[in-house]
N, C-alpha and C positions, 0 to 999 in steps of 0.2 A: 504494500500500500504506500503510494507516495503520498507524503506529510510535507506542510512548510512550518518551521516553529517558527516566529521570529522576538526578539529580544532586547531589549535597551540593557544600557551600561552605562554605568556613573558611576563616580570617583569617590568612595565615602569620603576623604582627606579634603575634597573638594567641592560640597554638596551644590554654592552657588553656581557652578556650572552646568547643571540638572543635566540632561544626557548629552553623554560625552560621543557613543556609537550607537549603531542600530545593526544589526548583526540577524542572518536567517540561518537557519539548517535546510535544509532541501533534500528530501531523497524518503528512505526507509528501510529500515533494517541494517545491511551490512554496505549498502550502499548511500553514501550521501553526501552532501556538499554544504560544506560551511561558508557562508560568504559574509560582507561588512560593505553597507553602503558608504561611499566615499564621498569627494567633494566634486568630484568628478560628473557626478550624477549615475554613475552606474554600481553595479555590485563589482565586489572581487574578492578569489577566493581567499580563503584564511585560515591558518591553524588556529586560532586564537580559541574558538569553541573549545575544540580538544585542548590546547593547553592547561584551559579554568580546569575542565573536569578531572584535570592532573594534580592541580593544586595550584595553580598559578592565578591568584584570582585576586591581585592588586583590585581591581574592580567589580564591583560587583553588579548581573547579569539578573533582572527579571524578565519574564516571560509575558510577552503581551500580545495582543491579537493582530491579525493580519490591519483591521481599519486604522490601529490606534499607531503601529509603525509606518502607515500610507499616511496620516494625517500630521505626523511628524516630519520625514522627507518631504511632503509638499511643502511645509512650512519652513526647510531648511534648504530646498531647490529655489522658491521663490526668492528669499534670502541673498543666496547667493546668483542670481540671475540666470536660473538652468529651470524655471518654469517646463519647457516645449520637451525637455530633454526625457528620451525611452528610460526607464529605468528596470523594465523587468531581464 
């Protein structure tokens, strides 16, 4: 079954800067792709998922729903003038 999780990440040491990344998993089971939207306006991939769940987790990662990370990026593509720009 393909699944997309996707996640914010913020900086406890840092809180005024509320999310720092926005990060998806993509896939299912032994197959999947981690990715992290950039400034670029598109995705790319990333260990970073797997690192946290190693212990590497300077940041810490909640789980939020597909609307609420689309409503985030619009908000941070506007922003940065990448409004037009594909982002899947």
């Amino acid at each position: 079954m393909n699944r997309t999780t996707y996640y914010f990440a913020t900086n406890p040491l840092l809180p005024e800067k509320g999310v720092i990344s926005v990060f998806r998993r993509r896939g299912g089971g032994v197959q999947t792709t981690d990715e992290v939207f950039s400034r670029d306006g598109r995705w790319h991939t990333t260990d970073y998922l797997h690192l946290y769940r190693l212990g590497h987790d300077d940041d810490d990662l909640v789980e939020v729903s597909e609307a609420e990370a689309d409503a985030l990026i619009d908000t941070w593509t506007r922003a940065w003038g990448l409004a037009d720009k594909e982002r899947k």
